[in-house]
LODREN-691711 format. One line per 2 residues: number of its first residue (from 1); for each residue x, y, z of C-alpha. Coordinates in Angstrom, 2 decimals. Example, Ala and Ser with C-alpha at 12.3 -4.5 7.8 and 13.67 -1.06 7.14 Angstrom:
BEGIN
1 = 12.30:-4.50:7.80  13.67:-1.06:7.14
END
This chain:
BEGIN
1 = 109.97:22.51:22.17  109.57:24.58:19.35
3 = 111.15:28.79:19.41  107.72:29.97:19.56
5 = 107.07:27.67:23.09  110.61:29.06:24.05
7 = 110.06:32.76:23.55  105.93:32.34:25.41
9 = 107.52:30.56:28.09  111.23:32.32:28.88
11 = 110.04:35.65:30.34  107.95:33.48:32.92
13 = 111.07:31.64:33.75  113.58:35.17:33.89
15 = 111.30:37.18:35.57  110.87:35.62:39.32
17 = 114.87:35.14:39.07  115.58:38.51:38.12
19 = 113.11:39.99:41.01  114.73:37.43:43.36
21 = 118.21:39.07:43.07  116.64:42.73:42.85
23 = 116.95:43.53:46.61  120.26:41.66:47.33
25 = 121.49:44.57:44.47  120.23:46.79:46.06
27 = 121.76:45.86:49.65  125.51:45.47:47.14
29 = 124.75:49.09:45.79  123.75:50.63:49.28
31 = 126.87:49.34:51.25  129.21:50.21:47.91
33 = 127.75:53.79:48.65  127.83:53.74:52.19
35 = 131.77:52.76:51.91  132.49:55.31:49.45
37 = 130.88:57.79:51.68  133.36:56.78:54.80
39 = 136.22:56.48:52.60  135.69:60.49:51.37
41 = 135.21:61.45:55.14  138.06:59.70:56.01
43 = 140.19:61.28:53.11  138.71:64.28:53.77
45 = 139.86:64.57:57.34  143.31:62.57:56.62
47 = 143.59:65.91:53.92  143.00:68.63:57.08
49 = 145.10:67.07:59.55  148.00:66.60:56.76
51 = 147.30:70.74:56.06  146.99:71.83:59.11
53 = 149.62:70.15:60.62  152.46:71.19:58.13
55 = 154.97:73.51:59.75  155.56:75.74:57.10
57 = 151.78:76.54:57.01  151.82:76.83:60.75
59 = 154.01:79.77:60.03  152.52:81.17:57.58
61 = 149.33:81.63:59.93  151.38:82.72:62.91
63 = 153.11:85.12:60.44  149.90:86.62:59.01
65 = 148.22:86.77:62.87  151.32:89.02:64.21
67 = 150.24:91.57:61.22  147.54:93.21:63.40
69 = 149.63:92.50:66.41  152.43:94.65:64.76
71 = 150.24:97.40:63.44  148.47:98.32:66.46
73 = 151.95:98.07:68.63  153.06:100.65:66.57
75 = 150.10:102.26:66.07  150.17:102.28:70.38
77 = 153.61:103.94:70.56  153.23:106.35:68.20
79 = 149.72:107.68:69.50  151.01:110.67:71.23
81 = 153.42:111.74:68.49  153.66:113.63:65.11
83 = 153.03:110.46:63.43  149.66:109.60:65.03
85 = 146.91:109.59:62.43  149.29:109.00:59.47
87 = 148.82:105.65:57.04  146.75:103.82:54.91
89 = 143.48:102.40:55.27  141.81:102.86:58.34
91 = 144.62:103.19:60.63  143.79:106.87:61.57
93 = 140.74:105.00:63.63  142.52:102.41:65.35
95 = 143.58:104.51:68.65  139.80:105.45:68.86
97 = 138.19:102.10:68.75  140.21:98.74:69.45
99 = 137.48:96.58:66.34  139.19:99.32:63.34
101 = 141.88:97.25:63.60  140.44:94.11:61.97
103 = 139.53:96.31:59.65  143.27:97.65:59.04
105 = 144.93:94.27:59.76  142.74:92.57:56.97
107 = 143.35:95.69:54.63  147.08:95.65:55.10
109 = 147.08:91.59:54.50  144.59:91.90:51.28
111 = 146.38:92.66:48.69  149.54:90.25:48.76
113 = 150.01:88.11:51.82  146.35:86.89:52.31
115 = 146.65:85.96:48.38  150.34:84.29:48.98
117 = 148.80:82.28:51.52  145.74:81.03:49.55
119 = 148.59:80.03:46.52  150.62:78.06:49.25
121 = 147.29:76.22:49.95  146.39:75.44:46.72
123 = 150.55:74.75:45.49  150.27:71.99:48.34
125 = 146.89:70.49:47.57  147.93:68.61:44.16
127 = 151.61:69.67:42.77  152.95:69.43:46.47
129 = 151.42:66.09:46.42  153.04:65.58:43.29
131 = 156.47:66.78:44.05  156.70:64.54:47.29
133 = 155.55:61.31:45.36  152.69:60.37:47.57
135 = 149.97:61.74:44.98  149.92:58.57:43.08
137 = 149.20:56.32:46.93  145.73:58.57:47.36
139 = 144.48:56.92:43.98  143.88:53.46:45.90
141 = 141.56:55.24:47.77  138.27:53.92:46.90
143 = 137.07:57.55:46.19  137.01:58.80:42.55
145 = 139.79:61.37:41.73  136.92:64.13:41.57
147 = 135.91:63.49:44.82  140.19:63.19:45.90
149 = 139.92:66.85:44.29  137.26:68.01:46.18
151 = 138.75:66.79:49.37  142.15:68.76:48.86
153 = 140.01:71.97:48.30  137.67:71.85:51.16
155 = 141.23:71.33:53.09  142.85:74.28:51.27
157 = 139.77:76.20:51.81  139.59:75.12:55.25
159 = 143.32:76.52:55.76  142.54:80.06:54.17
161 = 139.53:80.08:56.76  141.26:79.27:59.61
163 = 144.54:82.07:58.64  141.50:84.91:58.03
165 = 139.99:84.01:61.64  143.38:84.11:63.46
167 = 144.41:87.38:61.87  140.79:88.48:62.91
169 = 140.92:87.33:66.26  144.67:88.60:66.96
171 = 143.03:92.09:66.01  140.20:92.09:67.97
173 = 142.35:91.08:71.02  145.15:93.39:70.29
175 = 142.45:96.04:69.33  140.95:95.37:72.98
177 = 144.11:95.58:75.24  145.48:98.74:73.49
179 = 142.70:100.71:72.59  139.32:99.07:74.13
181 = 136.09:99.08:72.33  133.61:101.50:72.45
183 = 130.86:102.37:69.85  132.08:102.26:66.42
185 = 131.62:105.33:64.10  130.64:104.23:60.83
187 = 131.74:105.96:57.30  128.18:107.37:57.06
189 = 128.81:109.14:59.87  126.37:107.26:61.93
191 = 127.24:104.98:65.41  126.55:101.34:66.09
193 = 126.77:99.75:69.78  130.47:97.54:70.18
195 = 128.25:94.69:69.85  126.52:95.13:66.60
197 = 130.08:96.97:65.51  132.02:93.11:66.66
199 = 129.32:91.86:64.65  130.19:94.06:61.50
201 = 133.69:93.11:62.21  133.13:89.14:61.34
203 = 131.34:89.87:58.40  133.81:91.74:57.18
205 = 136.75:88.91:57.95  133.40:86.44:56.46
207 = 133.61:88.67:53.37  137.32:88.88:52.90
209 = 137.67:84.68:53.65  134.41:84.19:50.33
211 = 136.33:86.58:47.86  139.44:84.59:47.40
213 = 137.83:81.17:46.15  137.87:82.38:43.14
215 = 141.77:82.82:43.61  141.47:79.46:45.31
217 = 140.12:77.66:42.47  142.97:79.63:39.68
219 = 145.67:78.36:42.20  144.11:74.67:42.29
221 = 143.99:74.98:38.17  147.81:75.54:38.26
223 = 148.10:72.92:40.99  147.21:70.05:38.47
225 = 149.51:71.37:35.88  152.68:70.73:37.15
227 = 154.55:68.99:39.70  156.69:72.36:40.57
229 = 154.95:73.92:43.65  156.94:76.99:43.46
231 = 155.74:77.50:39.76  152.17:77.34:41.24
233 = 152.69:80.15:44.25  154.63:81.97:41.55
235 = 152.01:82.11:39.07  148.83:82.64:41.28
237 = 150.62:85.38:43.07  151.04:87.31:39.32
239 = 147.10:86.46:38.14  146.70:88.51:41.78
241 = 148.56:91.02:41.17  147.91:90.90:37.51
243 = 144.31:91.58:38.49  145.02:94.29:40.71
245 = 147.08:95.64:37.87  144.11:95.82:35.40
247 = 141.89:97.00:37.79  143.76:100.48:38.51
249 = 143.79:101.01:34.69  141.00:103.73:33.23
251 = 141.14:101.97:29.42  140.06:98.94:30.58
253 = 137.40:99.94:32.97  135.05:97.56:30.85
255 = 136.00:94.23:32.59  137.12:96.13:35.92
257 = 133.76:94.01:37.52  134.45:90.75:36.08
259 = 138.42:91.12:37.47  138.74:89.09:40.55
261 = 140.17:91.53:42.84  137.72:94.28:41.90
263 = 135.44:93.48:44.28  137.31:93.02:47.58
265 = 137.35:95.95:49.28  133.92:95.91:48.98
267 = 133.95:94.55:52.58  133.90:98.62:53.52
269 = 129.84:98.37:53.23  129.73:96.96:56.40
271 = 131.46:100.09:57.90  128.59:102.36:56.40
273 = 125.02:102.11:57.85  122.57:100.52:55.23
275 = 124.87:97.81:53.90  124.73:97.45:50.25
277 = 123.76:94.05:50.22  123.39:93.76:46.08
279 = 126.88:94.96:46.13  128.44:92.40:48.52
281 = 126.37:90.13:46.09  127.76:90.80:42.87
283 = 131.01:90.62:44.42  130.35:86.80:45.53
285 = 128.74:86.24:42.36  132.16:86.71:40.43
287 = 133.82:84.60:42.83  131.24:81.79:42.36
289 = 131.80:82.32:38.29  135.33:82.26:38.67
291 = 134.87:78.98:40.73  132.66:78.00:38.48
293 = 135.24:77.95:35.15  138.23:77.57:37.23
295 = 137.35:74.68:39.46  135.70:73.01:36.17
297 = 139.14:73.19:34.87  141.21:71.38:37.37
299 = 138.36:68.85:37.55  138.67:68.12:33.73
301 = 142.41:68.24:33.83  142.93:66.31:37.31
303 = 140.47:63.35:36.40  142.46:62.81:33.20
305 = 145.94:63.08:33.49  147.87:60.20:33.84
307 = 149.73:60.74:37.33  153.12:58.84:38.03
309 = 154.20:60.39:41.00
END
């Protein structure tokens, strides 16, 4: 047989093979999928039962819940005396209406402990990991290390959620026995019904719980530098602060909306009558960017370094 007879008569040959293994392929590439998809949902809940089950973060969420507990005991005893009225945020409306102190509670927790929480969560996710030399055993996971990323923050994220509904649910119960509920006065100067106020009251603790992702994803960044958990909580807590910081300063009122803690007291819209929606907006949409650049980062960094422990 000459090459030209080879080449005219080859394809005819290759072609009904190739078709003939097309669909058992297809059935490889389908179950390969199918197993990669159990495998992430086992990781993934493997990840929130190893979070939520730790005992320090257990009391780190009982510790953050007994804020609004604490605040309106005292707020309750002092009521009656010269005292009554006197603090920050909106404490001076607590011993009118029981839902002010979610309001208070998540104020008072803002600025430091909600943010020390959210850089425990992401210290554990990768350098904790790390530190305890179990990091390295999750790689034989047939799930890609992005995906092994993505499961550790869903279960940090999951963590922050749950310590933001507990604090928000010790208030409104606390709020109720001490002080009942009753129609809430808004900033405006208008009044909402208890039940559209309760309702303002979970977006605000929905609000607070979206504006520190972009913390989350800083804190994860740090996670897959180092093996030192402490070194992570240490330095998320100072970009936190840090931001804080910058935002109080006049000469650099330029990149006050880009900073990441600019925009979270911003939850006070749903205290005034016409929400500013666009507001509440912008104020996710520099979370999402900080996500965005952050989250990038520890995805470049933790699906290239060479982990040994």
């Amino acid at each position: 047989m000459s090459r030209g007879e080879a080449l005219e008569t080859g394809p005819a040959t290759v072609a009904p093979a190739a078709a003939a293994t097309t669909p058992a392929a297809a059935a490889r590439e389908d179950a390969e999928v199918r197993a990669t998809r159990g495998a992430f949902g086992r990781l993934l809940r493997s990840e929130l039962r190893l979070v939520l089950g730790r005992r320090r973060t257990q009391l780190l969420v009982l510790l953050l819940a007994l804020v609004p507990v604490l605040v309106g005991t005292i707020v309750r005893a002092t009521v009656d005396s010269a005292f009554s009225g006197q603090g920050p945020g909106f404490i001076e409306r607590v011993s009118g209406n029981g839902l002010f102190l979610v309001v208070t509670a998540l104020f008072l927790c803002l600025p430091l402990l909600l943010p020390l929480g959210v850089s425990i969560a992401a210290a554990d996710a990768v350098a904790g990991e790390a530190s305890a030399g179990t990091l390295r055993y999750l790689l034989v996971v047939p799930v890609g290390r992005g995906r092994l990323l993505a499961a550790k923050a869903i279960a940090a994220l999951t963590l922050v959620v749950v310590a933001i509904a507990l604090v928000t649910a010790a208030a409104l119960v606390t709020g109720w026995v001490y002080f009942g509920y009753g129609d809430l006065d808004l900033l405006s100067g208008q009044s909402v019904s208890a039940a559209a106020g309760f309702a303002r009251m979970l977006g605000v603790a929905g609000y607070v719980a979206l504006s520190l992702t972009g913390l989350l994803a800083v804190g994860l960044f740090f996670s897959t530098l180092t093996e030192v958990p402490i070194g992570v909580i240490a330095a998320t807590v100072v970009v936190s602060i840090l931001s804080n910081v910058l935002d109080s300063l006049p000469q650099v009122e330029a990149i006050h909306p880009f900073l990441l803690s600019h925009h979270w007291f911003d939850f006070a819209e749903f205290l005034r009558a016409e929400v500013s929606w666009p507001l509440l907006g912008q104020g996710l949409l520099v979370q999402l960017a900080w996500v965005a650049v952050f989250g990038s980062l520890a995805w470049a960094r933790f699906t290239t370094a060479d982990i040994t422990s």
